[in-house]
Legacy VTK file of the C-alpha trace (Angstrom):
# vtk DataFile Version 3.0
C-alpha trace
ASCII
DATASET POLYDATA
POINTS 183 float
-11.251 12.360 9.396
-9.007 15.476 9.076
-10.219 16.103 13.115
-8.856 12.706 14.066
-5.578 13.099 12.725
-6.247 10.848 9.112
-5.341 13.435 6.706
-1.628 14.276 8.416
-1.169 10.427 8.439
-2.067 10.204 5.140
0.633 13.189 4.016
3.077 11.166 6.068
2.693 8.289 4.575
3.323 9.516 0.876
5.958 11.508 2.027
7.803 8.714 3.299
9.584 7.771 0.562
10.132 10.957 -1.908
11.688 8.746 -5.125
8.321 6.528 -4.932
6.213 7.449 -7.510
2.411 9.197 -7.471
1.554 8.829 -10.828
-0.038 10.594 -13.238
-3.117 8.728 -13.447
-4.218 7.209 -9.935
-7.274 6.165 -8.437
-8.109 6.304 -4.747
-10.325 3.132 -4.336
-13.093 3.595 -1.388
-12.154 7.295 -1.195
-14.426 8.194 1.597
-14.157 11.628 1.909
-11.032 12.195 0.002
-8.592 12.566 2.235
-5.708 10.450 0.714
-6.573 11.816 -2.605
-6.844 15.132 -0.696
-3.079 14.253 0.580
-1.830 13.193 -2.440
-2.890 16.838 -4.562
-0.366 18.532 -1.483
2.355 16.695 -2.480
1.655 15.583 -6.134
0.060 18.402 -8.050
0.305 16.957 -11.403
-1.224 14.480 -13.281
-4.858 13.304 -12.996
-6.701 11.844 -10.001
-10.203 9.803 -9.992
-12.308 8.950 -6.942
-14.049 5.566 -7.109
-16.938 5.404 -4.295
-19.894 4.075 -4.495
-21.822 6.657 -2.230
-22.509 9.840 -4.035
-22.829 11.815 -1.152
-19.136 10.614 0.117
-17.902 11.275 -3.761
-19.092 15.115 -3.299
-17.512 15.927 -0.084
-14.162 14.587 -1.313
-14.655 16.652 -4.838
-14.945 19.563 -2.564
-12.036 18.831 -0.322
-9.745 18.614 -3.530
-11.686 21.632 -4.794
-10.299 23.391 -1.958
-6.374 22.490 -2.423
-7.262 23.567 -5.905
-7.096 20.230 -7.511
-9.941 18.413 -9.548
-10.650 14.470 -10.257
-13.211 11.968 -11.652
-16.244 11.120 -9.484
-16.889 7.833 -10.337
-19.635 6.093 -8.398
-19.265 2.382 -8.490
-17.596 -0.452 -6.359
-14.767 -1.729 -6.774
-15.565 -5.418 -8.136
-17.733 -3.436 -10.657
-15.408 -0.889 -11.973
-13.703 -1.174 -15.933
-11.250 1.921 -16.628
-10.940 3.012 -20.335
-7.566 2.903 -19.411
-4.973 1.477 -16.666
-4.064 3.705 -13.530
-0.236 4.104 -13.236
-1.034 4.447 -9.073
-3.336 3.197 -6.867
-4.579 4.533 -3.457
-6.861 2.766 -1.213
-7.620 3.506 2.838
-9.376 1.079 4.916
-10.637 -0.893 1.958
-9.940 -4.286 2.031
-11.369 -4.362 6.242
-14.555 -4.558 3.778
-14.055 -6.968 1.604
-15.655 -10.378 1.631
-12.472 -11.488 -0.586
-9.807 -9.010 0.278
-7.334 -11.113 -1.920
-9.865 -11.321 -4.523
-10.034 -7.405 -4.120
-6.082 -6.850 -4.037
-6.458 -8.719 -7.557
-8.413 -6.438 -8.946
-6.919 -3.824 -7.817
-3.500 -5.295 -9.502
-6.021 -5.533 -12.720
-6.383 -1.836 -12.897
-2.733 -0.823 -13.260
0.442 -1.085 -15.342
3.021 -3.059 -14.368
5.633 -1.701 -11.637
2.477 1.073 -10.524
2.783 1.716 -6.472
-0.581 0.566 -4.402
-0.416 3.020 -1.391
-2.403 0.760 0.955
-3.741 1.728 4.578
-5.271 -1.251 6.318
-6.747 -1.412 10.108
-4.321 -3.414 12.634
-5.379 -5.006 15.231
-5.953 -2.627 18.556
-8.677 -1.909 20.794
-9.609 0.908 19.415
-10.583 -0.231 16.531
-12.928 -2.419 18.603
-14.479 0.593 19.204
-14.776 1.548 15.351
-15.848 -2.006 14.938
-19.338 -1.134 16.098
-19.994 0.777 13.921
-18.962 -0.283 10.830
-18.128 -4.341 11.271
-14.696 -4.227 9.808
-11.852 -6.584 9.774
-8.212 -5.854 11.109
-5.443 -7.554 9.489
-2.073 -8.019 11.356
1.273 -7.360 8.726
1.881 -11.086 8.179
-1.320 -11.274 6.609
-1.420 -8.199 4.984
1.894 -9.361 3.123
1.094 -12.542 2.178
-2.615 -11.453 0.352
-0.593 -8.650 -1.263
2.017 -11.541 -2.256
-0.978 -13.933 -3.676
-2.513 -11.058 -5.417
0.478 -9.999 -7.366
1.624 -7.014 -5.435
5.472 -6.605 -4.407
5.525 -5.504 -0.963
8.771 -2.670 -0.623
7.685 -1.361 2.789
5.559 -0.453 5.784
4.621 2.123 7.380
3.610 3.265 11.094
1.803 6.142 11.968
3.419 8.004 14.644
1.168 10.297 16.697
-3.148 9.771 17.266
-5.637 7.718 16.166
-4.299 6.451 12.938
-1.144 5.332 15.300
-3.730 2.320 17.149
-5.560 1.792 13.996
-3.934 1.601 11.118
-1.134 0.835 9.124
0.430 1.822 5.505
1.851 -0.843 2.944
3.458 0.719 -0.305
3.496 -2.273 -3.042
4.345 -2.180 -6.458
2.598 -4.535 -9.111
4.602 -7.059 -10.890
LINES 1 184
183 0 1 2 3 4 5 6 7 8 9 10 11 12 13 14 15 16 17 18 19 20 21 22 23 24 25 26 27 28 29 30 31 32 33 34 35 36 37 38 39 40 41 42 43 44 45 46 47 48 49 50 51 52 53 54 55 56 57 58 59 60 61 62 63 64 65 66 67 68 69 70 71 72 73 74 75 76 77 78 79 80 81 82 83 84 85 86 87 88 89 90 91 92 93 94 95 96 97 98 99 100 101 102 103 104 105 106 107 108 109 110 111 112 113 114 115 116 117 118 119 120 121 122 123 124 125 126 127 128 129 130 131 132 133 134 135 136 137 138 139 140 141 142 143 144 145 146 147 148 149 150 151 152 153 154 155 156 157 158 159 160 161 162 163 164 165 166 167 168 169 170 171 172 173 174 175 176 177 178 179 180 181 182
């Protein structure tokens, strides 16, 4: 991910708009190998960070890449649909998520279940490109153009305040950023 050009897209992206908030207890849904939670530590040192992912092996990798900005967080291996905090998030990250969703309304939902009112959802979602084509062989994801992408935030009760576009390398064909705030 960091080779491809994910991680510097991902700093981008939350440094895009300095007065939106971070939180002080957020969970990056799906968080692969950590590399929006990875991100997030460089420009948001405070507060607490968990990792929901349902593949141990992925949940170790990104405990060592935040290990290695000096930052620590919750490994917690479910999926989403399965997950209960012990308390709400005040911040949500989530990267290429909903692409695997059967539901992905029914996912931004319960994503808008885990946090308190007015918390930001710093979304990444694949856009429609040929490349991802390419990516789709792999994996069998979906690619969502903005229209939709703002109208299952809208249903889900997510406030959409703006969008982002990645400027240079992969992430720039594949993907797009959505910062929402739950109402």
């Amino acid at each position: 991910m960091r080779l491809l050009g994910y991680f510097d897209a991902y700093l981008g992206f939350l440094s895009s708009d300095p007065s939106a908030p971070l939180g002080q207890n957020a969970l990056d849904i799906g968080c692969g190998t950590g590399a929006f939670a990875e991100a997030r530590a460089v420009i948001h040192s405070s507060g607490r960070i968990s990792l929901l992912e349902p593949s141990a092996a992925m949940l170790t990798q990104a405990q060592k890449s935040l290990s290695a900005r000096g930052a620590s967080a919750e490994a917690i291996p479910e999926r989403l649909e399965d997950y209960r905090p012990t308390s709400l998030h005040d911040c949500l990250l989530a990267a290429h998520v909903l692409e695997h969703c059967a539901d992905p309304v029914s996912a931004l939902q319960h994503m808008r279940a885990l946090v308190v009112p007015g918390a930001p959802l710093w979304l990444v979602v694949s856009k429609p490109h040929w490349c991802n084509a390419i990516i789709w062989l792999q994996w069998r994801h979906k690619s969502y153009r903005p229209e939709a992408v703002e109208q299952m935030l809208n249903a889900a009760g997510w406030d959409l305040k703006a969008q982002h576009s990645f400027p240079t390398g992969p992430p720039s064909r594949t993907s797009r950023g959505y910062r929402a705030i739950a109402v």
